[in-house]
Chimera marker file (.cmm) of the C-alpha trace (Angstrom):
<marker_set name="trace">
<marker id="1" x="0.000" y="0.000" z="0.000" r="1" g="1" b="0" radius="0.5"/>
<marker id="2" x="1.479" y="3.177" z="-1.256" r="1" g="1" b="0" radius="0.5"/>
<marker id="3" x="1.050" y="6.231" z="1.849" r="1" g="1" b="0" radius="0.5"/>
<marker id="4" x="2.354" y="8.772" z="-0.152" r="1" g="1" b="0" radius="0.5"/>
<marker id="5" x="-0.797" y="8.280" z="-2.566" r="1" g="1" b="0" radius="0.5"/>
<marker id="6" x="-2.923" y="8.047" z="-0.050" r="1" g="1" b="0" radius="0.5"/>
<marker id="7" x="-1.806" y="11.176" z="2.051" r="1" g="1" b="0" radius="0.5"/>
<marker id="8" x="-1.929" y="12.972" z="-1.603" r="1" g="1" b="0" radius="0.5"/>
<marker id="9" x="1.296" y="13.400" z="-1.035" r="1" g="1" b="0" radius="0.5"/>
<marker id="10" x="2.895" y="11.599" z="-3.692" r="1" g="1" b="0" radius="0.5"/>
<marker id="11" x="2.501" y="14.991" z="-5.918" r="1" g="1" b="0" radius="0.5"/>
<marker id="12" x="4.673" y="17.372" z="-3.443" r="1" g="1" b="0" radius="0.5"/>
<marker id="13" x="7.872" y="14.459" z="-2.903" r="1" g="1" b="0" radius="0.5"/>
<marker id="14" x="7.827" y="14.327" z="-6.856" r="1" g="1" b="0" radius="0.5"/>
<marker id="15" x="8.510" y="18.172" z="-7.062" r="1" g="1" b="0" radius="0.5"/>
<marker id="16" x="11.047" y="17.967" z="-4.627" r="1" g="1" b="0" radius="0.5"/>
<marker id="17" x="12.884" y="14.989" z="-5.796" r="1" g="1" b="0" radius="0.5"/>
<marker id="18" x="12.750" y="17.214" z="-9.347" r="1" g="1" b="0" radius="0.5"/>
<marker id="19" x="13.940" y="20.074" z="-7.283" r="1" g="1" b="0" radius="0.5"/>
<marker id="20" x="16.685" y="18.271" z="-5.725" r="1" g="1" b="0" radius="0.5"/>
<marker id="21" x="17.771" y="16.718" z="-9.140" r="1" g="1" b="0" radius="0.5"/>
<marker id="22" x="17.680" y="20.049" z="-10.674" r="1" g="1" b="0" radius="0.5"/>
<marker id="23" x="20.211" y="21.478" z="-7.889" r="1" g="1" b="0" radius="0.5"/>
<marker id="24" x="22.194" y="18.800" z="-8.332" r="1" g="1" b="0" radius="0.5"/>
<marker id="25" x="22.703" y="19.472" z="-11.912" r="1" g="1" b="0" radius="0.5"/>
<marker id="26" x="22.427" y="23.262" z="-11.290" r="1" g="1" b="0" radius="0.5"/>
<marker id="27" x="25.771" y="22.771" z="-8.782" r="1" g="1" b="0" radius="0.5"/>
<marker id="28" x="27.587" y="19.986" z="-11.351" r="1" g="1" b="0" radius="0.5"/>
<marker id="29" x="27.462" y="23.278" z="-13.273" r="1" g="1" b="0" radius="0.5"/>
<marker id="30" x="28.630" y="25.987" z="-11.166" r="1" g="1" b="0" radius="0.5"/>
<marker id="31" x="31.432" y="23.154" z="-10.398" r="1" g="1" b="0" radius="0.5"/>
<marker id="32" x="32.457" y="23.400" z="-13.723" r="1" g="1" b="0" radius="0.5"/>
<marker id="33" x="32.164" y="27.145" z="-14.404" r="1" g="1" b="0" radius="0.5"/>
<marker id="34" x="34.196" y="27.237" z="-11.298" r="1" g="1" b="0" radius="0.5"/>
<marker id="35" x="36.734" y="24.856" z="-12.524" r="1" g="1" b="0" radius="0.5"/>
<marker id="36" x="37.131" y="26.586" z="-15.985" r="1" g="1" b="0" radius="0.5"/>
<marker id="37" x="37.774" y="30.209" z="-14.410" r="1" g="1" b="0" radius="0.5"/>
<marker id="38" x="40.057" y="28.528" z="-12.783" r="1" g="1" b="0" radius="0.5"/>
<marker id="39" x="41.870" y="27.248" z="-15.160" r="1" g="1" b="0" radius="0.5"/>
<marker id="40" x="41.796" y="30.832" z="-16.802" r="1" g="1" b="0" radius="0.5"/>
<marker id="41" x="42.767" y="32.414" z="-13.156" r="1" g="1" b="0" radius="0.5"/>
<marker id="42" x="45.758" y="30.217" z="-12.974" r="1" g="1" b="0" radius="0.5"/>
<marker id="43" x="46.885" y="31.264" z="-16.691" r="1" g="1" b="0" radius="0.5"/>
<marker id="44" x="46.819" y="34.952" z="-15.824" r="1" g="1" b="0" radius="0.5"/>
<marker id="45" x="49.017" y="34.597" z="-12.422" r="1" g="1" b="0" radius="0.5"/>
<marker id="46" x="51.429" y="32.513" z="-14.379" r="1" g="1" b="0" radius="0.5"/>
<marker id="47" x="51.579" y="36.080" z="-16.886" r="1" g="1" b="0" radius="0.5"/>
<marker id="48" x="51.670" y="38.151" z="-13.853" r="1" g="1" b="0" radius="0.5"/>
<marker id="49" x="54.460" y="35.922" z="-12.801" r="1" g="1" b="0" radius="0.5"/>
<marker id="50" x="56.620" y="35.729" z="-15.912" r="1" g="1" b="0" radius="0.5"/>
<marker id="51" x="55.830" y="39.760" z="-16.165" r="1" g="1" b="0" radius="0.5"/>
<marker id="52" x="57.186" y="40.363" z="-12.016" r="1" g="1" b="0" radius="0.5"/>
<marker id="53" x="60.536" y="38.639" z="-12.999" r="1" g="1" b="0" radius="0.5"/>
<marker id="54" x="61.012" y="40.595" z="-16.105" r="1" g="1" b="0" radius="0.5"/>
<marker id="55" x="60.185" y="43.463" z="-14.709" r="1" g="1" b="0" radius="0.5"/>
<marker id="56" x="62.262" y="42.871" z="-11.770" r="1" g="1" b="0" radius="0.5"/>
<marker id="57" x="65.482" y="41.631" z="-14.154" r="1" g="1" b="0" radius="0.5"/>
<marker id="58" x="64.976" y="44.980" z="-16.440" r="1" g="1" b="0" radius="0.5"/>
<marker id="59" x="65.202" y="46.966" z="-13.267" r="1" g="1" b="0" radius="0.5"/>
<marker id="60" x="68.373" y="45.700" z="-12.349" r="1" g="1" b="0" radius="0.5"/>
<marker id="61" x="69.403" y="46.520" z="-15.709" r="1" g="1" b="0" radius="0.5"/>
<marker id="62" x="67.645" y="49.820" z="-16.255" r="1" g="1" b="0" radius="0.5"/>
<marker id="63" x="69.555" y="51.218" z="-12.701" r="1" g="1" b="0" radius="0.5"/>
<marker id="64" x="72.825" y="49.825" z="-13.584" r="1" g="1" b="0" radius="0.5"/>
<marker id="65" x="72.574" y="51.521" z="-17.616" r="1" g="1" b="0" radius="0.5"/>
<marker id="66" x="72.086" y="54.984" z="-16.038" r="1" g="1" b="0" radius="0.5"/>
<marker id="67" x="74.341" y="54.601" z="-13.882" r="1" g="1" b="0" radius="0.5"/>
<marker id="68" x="76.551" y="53.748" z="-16.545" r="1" g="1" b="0" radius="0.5"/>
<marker id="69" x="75.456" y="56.801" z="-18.318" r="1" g="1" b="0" radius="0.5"/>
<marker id="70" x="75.968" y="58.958" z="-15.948" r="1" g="1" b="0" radius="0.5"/>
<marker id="71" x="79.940" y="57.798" z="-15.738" r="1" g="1" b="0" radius="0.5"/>
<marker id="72" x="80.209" y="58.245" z="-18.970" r="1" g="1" b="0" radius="0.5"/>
<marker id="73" x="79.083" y="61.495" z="-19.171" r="1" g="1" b="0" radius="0.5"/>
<marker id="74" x="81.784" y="62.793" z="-17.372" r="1" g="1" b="0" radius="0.5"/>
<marker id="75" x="84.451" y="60.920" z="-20.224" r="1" g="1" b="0" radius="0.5"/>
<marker id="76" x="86.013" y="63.060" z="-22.689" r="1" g="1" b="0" radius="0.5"/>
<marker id="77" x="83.800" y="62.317" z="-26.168" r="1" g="1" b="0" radius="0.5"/>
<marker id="78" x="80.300" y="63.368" z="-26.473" r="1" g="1" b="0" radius="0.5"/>
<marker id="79" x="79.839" y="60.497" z="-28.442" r="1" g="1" b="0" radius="0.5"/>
<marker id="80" x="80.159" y="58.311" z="-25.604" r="1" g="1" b="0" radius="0.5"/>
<marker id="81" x="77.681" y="60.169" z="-23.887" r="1" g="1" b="0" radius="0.5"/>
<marker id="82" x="74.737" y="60.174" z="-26.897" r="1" g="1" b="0" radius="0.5"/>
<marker id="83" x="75.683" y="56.268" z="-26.818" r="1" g="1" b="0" radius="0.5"/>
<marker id="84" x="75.122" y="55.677" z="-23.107" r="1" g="1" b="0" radius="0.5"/>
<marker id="85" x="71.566" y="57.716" z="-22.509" r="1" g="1" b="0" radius="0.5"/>
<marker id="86" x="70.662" y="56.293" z="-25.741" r="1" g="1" b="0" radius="0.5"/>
<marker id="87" x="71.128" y="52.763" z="-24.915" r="1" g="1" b="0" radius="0.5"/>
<marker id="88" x="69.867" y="53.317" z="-21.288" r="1" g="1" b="0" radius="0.5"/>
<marker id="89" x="67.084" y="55.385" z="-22.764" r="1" g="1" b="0" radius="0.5"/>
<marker id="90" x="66.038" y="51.939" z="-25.006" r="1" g="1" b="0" radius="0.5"/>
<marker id="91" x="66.062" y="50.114" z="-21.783" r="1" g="1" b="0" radius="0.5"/>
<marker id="92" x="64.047" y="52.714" z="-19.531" r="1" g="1" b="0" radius="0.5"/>
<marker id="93" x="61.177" y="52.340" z="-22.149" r="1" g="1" b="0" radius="0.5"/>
<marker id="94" x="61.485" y="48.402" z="-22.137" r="1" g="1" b="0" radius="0.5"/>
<marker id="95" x="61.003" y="48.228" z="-18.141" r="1" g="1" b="0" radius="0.5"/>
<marker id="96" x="57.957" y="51.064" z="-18.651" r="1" g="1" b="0" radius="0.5"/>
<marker id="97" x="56.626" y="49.085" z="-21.111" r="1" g="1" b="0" radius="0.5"/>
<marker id="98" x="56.682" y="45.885" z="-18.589" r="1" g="1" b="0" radius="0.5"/>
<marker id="99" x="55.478" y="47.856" z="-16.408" r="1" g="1" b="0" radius="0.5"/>
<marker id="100" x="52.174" y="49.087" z="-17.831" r="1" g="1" b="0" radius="0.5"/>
<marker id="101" x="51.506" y="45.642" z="-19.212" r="1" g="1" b="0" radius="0.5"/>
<marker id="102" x="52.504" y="44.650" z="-15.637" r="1" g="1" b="0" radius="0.5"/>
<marker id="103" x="49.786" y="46.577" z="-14.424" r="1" g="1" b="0" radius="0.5"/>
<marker id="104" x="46.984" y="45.385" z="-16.762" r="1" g="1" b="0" radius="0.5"/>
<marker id="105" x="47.297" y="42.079" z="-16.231" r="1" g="1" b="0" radius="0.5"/>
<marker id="106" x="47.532" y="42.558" z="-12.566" r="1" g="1" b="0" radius="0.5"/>
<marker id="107" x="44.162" y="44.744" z="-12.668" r="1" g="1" b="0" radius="0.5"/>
<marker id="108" x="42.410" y="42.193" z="-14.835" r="1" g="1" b="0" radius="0.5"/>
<marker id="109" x="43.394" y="39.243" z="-12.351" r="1" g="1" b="0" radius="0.5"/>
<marker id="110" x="41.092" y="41.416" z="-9.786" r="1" g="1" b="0" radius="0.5"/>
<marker id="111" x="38.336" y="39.975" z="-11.666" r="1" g="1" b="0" radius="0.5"/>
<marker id="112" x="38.679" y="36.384" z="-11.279" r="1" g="1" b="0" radius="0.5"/>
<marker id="113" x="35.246" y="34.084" z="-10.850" r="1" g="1" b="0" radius="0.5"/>
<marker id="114" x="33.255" y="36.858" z="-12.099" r="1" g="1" b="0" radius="0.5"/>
<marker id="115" x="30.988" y="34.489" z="-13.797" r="1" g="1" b="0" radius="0.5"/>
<marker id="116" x="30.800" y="32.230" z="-11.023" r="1" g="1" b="0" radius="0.5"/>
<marker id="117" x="29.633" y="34.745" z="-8.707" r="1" g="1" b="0" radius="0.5"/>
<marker id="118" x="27.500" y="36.284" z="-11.164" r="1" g="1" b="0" radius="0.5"/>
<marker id="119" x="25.638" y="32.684" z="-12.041" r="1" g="1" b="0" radius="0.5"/>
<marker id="120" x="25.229" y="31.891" z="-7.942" r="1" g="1" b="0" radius="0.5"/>
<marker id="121" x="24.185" y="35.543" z="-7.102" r="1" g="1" b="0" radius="0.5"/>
<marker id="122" x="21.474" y="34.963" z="-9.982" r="1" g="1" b="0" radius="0.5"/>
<marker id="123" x="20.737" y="31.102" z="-8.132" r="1" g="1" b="0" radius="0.5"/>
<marker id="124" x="20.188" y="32.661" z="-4.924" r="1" g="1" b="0" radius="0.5"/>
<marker id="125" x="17.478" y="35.915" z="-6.604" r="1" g="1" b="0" radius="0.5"/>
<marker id="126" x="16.065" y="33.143" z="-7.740" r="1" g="1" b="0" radius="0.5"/>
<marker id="127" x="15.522" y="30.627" z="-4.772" r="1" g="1" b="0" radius="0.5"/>
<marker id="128" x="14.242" y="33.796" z="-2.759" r="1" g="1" b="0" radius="0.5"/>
<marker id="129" x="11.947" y="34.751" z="-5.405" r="1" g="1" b="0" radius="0.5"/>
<marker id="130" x="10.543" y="30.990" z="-5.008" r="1" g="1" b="0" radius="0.5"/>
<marker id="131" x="10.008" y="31.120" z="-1.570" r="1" g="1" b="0" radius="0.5"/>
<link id1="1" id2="2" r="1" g="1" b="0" radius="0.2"/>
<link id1="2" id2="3" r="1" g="1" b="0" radius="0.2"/>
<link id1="3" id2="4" r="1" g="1" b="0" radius="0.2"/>
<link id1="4" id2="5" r="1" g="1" b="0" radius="0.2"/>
<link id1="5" id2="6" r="1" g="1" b="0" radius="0.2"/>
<link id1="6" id2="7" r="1" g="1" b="0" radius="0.2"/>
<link id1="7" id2="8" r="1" g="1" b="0" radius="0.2"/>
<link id1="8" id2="9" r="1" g="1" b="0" radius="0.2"/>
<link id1="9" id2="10" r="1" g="1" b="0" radius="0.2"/>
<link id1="10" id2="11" r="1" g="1" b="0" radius="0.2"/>
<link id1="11" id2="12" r="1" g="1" b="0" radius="0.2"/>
<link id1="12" id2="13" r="1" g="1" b="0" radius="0.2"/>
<link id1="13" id2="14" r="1" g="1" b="0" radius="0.2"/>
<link id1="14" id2="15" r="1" g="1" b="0" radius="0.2"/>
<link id1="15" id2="16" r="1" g="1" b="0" radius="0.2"/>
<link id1="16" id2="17" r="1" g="1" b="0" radius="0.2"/>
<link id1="17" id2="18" r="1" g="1" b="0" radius="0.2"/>
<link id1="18" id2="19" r="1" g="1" b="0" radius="0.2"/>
<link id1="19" id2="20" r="1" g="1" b="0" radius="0.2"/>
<link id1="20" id2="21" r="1" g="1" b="0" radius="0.2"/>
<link id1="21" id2="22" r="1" g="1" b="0" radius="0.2"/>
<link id1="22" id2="23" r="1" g="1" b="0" radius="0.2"/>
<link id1="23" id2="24" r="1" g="1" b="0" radius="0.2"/>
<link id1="24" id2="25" r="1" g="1" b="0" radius="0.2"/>
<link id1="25" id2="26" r="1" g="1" b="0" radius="0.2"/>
<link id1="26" id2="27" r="1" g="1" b="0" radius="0.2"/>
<link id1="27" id2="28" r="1" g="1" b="0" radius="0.2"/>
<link id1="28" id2="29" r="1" g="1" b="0" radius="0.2"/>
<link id1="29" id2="30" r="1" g="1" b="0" radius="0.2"/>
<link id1="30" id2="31" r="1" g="1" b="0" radius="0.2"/>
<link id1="31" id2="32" r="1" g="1" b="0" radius="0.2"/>
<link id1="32" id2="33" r="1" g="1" b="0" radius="0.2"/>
<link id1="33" id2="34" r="1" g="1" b="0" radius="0.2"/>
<link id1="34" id2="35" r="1" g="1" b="0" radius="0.2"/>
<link id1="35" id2="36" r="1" g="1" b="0" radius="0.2"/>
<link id1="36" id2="37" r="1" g="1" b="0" radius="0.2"/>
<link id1="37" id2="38" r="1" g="1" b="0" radius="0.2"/>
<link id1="38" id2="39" r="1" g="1" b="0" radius="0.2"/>
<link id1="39" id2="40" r="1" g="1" b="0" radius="0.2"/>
<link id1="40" id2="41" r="1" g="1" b="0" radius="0.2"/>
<link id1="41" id2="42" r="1" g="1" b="0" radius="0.2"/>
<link id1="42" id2="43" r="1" g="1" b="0" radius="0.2"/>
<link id1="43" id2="44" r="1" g="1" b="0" radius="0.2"/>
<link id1="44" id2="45" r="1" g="1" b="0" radius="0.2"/>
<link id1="45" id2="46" r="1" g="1" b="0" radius="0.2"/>
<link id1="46" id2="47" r="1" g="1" b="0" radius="0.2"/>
<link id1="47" id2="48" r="1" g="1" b="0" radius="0.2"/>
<link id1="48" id2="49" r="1" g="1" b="0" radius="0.2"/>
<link id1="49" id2="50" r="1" g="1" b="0" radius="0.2"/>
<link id1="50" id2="51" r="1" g="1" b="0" radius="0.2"/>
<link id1="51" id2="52" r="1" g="1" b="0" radius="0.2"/>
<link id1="52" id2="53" r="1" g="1" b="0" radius="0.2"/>
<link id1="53" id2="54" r="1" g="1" b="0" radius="0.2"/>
<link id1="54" id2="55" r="1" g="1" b="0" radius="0.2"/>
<link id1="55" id2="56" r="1" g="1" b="0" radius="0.2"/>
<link id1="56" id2="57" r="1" g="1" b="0" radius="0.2"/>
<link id1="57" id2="58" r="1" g="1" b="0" radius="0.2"/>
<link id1="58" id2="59" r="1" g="1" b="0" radius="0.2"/>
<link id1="59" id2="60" r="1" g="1" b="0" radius="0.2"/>
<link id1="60" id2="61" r="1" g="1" b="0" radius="0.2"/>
<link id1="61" id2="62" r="1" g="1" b="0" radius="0.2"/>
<link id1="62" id2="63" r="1" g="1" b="0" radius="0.2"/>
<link id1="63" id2="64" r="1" g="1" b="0" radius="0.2"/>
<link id1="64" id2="65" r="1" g="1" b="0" radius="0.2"/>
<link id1="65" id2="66" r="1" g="1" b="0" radius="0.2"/>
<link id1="66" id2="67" r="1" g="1" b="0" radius="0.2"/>
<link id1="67" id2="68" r="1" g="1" b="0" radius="0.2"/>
<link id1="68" id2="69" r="1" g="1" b="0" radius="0.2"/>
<link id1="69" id2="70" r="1" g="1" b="0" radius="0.2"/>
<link id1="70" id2="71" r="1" g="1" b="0" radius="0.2"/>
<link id1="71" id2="72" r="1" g="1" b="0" radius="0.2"/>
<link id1="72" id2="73" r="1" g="1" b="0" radius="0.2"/>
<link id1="73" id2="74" r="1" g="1" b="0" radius="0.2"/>
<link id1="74" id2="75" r="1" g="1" b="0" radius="0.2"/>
<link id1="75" id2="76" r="1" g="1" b="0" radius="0.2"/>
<link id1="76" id2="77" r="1" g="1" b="0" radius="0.2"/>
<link id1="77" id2="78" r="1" g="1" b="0" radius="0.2"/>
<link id1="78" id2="79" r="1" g="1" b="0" radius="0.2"/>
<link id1="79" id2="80" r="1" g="1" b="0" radius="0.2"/>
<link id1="80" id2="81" r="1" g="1" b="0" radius="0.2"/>
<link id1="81" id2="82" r="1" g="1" b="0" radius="0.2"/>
<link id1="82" id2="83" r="1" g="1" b="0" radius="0.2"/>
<link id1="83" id2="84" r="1" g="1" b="0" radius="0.2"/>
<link id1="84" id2="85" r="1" g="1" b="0" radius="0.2"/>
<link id1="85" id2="86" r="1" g="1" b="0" radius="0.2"/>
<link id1="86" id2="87" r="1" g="1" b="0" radius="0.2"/>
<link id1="87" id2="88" r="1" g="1" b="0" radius="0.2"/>
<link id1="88" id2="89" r="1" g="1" b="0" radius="0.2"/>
<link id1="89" id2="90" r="1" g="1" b="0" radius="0.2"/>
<link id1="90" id2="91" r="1" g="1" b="0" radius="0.2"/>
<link id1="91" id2="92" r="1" g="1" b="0" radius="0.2"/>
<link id1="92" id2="93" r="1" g="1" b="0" radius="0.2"/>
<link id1="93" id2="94" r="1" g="1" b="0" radius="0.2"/>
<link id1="94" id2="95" r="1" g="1" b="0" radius="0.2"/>
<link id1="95" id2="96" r="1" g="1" b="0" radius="0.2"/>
<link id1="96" id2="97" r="1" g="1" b="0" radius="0.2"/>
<link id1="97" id2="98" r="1" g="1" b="0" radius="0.2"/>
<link id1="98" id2="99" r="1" g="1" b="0" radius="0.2"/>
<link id1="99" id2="100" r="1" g="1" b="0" radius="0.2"/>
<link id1="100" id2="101" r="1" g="1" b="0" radius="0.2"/>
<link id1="101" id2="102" r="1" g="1" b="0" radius="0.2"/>
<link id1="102" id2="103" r="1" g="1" b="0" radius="0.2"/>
<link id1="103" id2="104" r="1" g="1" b="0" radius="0.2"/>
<link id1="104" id2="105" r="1" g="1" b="0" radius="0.2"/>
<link id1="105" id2="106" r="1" g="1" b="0" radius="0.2"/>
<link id1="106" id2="107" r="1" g="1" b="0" radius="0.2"/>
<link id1="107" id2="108" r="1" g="1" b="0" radius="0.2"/>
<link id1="108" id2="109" r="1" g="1" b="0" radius="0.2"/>
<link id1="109" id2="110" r="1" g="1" b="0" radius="0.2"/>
<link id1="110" id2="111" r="1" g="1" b="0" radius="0.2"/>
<link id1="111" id2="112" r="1" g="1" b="0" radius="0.2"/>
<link id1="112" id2="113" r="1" g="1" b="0" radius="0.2"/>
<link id1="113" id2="114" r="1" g="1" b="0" radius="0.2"/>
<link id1="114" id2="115" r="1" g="1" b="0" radius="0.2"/>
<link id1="115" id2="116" r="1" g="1" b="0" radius="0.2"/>
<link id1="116" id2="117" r="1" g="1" b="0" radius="0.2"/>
<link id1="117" id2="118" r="1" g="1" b="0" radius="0.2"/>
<link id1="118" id2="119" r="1" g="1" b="0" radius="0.2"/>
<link id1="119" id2="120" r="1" g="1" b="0" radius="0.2"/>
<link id1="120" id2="121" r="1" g="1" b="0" radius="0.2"/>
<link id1="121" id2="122" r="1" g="1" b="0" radius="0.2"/>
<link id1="122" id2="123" r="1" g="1" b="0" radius="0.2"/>
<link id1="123" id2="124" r="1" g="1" b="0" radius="0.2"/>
<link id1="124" id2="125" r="1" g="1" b="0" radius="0.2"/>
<link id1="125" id2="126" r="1" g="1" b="0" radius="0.2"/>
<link id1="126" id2="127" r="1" g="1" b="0" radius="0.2"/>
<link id1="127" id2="128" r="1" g="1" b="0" radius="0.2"/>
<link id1="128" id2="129" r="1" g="1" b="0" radius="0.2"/>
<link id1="129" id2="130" r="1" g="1" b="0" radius="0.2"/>
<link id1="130" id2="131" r="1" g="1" b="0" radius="0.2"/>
</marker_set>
């Protein structure tokens, strides 16, 4: 003898076993969405990464070149001189340029598991707006 059918209640435990199946396959998905930024969070820290050291090695680099330059300045030639800043010019634009791109990819990283959030902030408007 089925008591479900006979409480009428056979009805509401078939919406919420559909209910629980469909948050079960709503969360497989959010699992993956999750897994995928991820996977595109961990690409951009490895940039950021490869981008500190370079940054860091064409600092060295940069301070040691004008430093350079400014020895050489005080040689005899001028030619020596328009050779030095010019050559530690190339390299001050080479660490700026690092630098800015530095700085974008650092800002963009910021924004990691935007769509993750966004997807279980839009679950959650909508369990409330259920109940």
């Amino acid at each position: 003898m089925n008591w479900l059918s006979l409480l009428g209640l056979e009805a509401f435990v078939a919406r919420w076993r559909a209910n629980v199946i469909e948050g079960a396959i709503a969360a497989e998905d959010r699992l993956e969405l999750a897994r995928l930024e991820w996977l595109d969070q961990k690409q951009r820290l490895q940039q950021m990464l490869v981008l500190l050291i370079a940054v860091t090695g064409l600092t060295v680099v940069t301070l040691v070149l004008v430093s350079i330059a400014i020895l050489v300045q005080f040689w005899d030639t001028p030619h020596r001189v328009m050779v030095a800043w010019v050559v530690a010019g190339v390299w001050l634009v080479a660490w700026c340029a690092a630098i800015i791109k530095l700085v974008s990819v650092a800002r963009s990283t910021g924004s990691g598991f935007a769509l993750t959030r966004r997807e279980l902030s839009q679950d959650w408007r909508d369990i409330k707006e259920r109940l």
